[in-house]
C-alpha positions in Angstrom: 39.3 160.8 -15.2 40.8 164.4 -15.4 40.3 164.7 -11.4 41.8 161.9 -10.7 44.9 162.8 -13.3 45.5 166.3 -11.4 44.6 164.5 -8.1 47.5 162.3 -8.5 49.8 165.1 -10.2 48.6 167.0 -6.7 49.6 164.3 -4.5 53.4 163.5 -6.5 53.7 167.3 -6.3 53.0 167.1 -2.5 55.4 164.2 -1.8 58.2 166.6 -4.1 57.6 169.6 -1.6 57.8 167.3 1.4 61.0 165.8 0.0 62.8 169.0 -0.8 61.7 170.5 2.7 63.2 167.6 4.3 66.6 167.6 2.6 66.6 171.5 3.2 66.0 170.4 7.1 68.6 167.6 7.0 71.5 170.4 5.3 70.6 173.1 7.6 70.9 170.9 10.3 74.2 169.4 8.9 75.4 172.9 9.0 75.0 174.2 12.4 75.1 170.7 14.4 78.9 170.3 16.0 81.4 167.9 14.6 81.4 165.9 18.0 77.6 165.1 17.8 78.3 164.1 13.8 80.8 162.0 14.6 78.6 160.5 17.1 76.0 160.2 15.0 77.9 158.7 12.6 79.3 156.1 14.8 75.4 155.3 15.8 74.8 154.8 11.9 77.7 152.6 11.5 76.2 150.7 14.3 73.0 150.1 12.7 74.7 148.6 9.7 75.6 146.0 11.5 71.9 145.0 12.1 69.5 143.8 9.5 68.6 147.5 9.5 70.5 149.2 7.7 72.8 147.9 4.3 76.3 148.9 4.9 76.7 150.4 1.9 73.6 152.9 3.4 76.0 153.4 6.0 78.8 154.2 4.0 77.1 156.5 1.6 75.4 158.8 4.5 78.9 158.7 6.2 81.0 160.0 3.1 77.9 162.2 2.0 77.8 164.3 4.7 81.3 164.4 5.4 81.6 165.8 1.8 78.9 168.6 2.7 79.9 169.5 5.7 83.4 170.6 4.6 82.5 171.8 1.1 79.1 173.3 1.8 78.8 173.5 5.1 80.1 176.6 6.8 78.5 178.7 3.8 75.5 177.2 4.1 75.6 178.3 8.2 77.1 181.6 7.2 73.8 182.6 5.2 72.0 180.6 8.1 73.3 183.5 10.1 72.5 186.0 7.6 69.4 185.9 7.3 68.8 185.8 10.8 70.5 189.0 11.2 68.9 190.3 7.9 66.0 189.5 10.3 67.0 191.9 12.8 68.9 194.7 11.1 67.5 197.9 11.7 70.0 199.3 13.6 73.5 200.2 13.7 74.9 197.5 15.5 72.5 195.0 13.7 73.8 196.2 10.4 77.3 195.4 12.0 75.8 191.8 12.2 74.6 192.1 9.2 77.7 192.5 7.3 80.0 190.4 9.7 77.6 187.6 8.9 78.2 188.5 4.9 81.3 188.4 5.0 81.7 184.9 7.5 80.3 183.6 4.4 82.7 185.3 2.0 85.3 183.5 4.1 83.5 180.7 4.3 83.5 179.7 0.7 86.8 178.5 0.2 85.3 178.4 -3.2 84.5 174.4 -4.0 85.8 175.5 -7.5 89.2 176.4 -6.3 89.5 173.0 -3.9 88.6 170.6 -6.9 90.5 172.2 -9.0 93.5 171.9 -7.0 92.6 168.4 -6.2 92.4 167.4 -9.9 95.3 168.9 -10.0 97.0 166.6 -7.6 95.3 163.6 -9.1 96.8 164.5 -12.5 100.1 164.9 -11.6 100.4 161.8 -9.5 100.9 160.2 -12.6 103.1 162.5 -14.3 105.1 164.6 -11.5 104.9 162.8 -8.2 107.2 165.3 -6.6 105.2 168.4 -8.1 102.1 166.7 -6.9 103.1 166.5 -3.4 104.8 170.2 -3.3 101.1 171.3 -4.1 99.5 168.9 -1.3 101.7 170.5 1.3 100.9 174.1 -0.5 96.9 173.5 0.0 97.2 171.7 3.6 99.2 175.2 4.7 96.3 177.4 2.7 93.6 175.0 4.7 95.5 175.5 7.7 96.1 179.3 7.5 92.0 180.0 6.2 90.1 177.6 8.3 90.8 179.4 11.8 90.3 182.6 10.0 86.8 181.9 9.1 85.6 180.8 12.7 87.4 183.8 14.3 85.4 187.0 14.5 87.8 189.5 15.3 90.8 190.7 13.7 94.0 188.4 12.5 97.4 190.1 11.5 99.0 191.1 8.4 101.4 188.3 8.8 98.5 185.4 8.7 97.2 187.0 5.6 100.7 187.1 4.2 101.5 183.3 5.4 97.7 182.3 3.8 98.5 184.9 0.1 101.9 182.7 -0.2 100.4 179.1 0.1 97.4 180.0 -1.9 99.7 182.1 -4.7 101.8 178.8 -4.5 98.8 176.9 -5.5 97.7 179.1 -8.7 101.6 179.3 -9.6 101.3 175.5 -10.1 97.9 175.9 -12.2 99.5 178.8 -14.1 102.7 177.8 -14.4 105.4 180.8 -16.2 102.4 182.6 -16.9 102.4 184.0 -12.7 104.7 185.3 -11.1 105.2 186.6 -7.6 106.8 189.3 -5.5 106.5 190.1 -2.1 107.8 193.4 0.1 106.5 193.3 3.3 108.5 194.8 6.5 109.0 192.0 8.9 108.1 194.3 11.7 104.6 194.7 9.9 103.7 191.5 10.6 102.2 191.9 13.6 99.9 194.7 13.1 96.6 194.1 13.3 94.8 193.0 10.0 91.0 192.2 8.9 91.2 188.7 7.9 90.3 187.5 3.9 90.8 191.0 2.7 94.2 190.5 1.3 92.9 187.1 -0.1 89.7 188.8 -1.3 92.0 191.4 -3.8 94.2 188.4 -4.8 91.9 186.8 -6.1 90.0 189.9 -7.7 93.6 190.4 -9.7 94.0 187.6 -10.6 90.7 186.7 -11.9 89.9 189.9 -13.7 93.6 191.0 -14.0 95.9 188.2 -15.1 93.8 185.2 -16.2 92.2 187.1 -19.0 95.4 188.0 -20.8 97.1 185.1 -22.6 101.0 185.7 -21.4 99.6 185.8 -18.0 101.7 188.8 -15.2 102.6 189.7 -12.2 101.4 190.3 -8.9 103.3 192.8 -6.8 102.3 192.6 -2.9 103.7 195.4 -0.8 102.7 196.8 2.5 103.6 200.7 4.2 103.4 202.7 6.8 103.3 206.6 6.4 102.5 208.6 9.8 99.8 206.3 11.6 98.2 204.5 8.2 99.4 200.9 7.3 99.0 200.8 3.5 98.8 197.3 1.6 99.2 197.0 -1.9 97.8 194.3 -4.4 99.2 195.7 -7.8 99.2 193.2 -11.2 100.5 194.1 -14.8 97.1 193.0 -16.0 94.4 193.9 -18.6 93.1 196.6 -16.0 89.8 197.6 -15.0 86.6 198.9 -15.8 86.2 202.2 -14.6 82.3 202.1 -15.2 82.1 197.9 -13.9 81.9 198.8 -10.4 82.1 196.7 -7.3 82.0 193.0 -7.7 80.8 191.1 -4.2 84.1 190.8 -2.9 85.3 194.7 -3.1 81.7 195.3 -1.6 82.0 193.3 1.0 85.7 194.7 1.7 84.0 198.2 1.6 81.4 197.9 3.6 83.5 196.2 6.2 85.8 198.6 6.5 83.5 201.3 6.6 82.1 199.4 9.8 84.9 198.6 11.1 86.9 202.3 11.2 84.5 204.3 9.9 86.2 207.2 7.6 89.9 206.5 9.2 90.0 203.8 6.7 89.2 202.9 2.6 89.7 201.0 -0.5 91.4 202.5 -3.3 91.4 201.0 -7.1 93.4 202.8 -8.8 94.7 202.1 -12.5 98.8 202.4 -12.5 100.6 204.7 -15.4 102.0 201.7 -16.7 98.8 199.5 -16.8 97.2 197.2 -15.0 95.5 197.6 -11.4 96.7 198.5 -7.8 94.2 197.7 -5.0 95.2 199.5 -1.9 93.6 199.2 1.7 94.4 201.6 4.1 94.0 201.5 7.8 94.5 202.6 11.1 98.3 200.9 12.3 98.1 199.3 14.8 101.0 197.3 15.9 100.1 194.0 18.4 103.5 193.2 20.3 101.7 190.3 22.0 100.4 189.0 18.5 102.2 186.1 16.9 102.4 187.3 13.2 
């Protein structure tokens, strides 16, 4: 009898591990495979269900399913594809480069889930109670969609001035969550637009200040953007009237990530500074090369 027990506990276990492996398979593949052959695919399933084969509402389910993981899970889920491959194959310098690019594709890739449904809710809540506040923030995420999603495919370098145009939507965005407990300021040189910028860092130290800055203190703050140039350095600032830092926290993922990027990317002509201001808070400053890009469209 006890044989037979585990030999049955054996085989459910087995039909779990085959399972799992095949919905691992099925995301993976949902990850990397191009939209054109999922829409195709799709178009195939919706076929079926108009056969015995298949129940519509199959259909419908796989459709919206995957459509849901694709644009909330999927690039992440190819991004750490990618590491690991390159994890793989690190061992040298420019595999290291890989390495991190392939990091931080996923950094960029997140779009954090958390942040979209939240914003979402958002929406849904004030449909009822502020129609016109509720469509403001639907134009504010569709221009934050539209300003990040290119970013994250692109593996080269964007401009100050699409980090600025992507900080404004997505600081238009937590304005409406936060209401009079954020507020805002920009200084940025028109003629800076153009220079040449690594894309999601600015976002990456936004979101550092106000997560461990301003959230954590009940009236809320202030975020101060600024950017400089002194001799051939373009300096920008993220400064908040926060709780401050930890001195002896160190580097969360993001900062790290920032860090080792820039360390790849300009070696020891460029670095990230935390610094704690007289008057409180924290200013995150990156500084790098300037390089103007007259052809660039900011």
């Amino acid at each position: 009898m006890g044989n037979r027990t585990r030999s049955v506990l054996s085989f459910v276990g087995e039909i779990g591990d085959t399972a799992s492996s095949l919905w691992w398979d099925f995301f993976d593949w949902l990850a990397q495979v191009p939209l054109r052959q999922l829409v195709v695919t799709w178009m195939l399933a919706f076929l079926l269900g108009l056969t015995p084969v298949l129940h519509p509402k199959q259909v419908a389910f796989f459709i919206v399913g995957s459509a849901g993981l694709k644009i909330l899970a999927g690039g992440k889920r190819k991004a750490e594809i990618e590491g690991r491959k390159a994890a793989a194959q690190a061992g040298t310098e420019s595999l290291e480069r890989r390495l991190v690019e392939a990091q931080m594709s996923a950094l960029q890739a997140q779009v954090e889930p958390h942040f979209l449904f939240n914003t979402l809710a958002l929406i849904g809540q004030l449909i009822e109670t502020d129609p016109p506040e509720a469509a403001k923030i639907h134009t504010h995420l569709i221009e934050y969609l539209r300003a990040t999603l290119p970013q994250m495919r692109s593996r080269g370098n964007g401009t100050l001035g699409r980090q600025i145009q992507m900080a404004h939507s997505y600081l238009a965005i937590m304005q409406a969550r936060m209401k009079s407990r954020l507020s805002v300021s920009f200084d940025v040189p028109k003629e800076l637009e153009s220079a040449t910028f690594p894309p999601m860092m600015l976002q990456i130290l936004i979101e550092n200040s106000i997560k461990h800055g301003l959230e954590p203190k009940v009236e809320g703050g202030r975020i101060d953007i600024r950017a400089s140039v002194s001799g051939s350095v373009l300096q920008v600032d993220v400064q908040d009237d926060g709780v401050g830092f930890n001195a002896y926290a160190g580097d969360g993922v993001g900062l790290t990530n920032v860090r080792e990027r820039l360390k790849l990317m300009y070696g020891t002509r460029a670095q990230l500074l935390i610094e704690q201001p007289m008057d409180g808070g924290c200013r995150a400053s990156i500084c790098i090369p300037f390089a103007p890009d007259i052809f660039a469209k900011p």
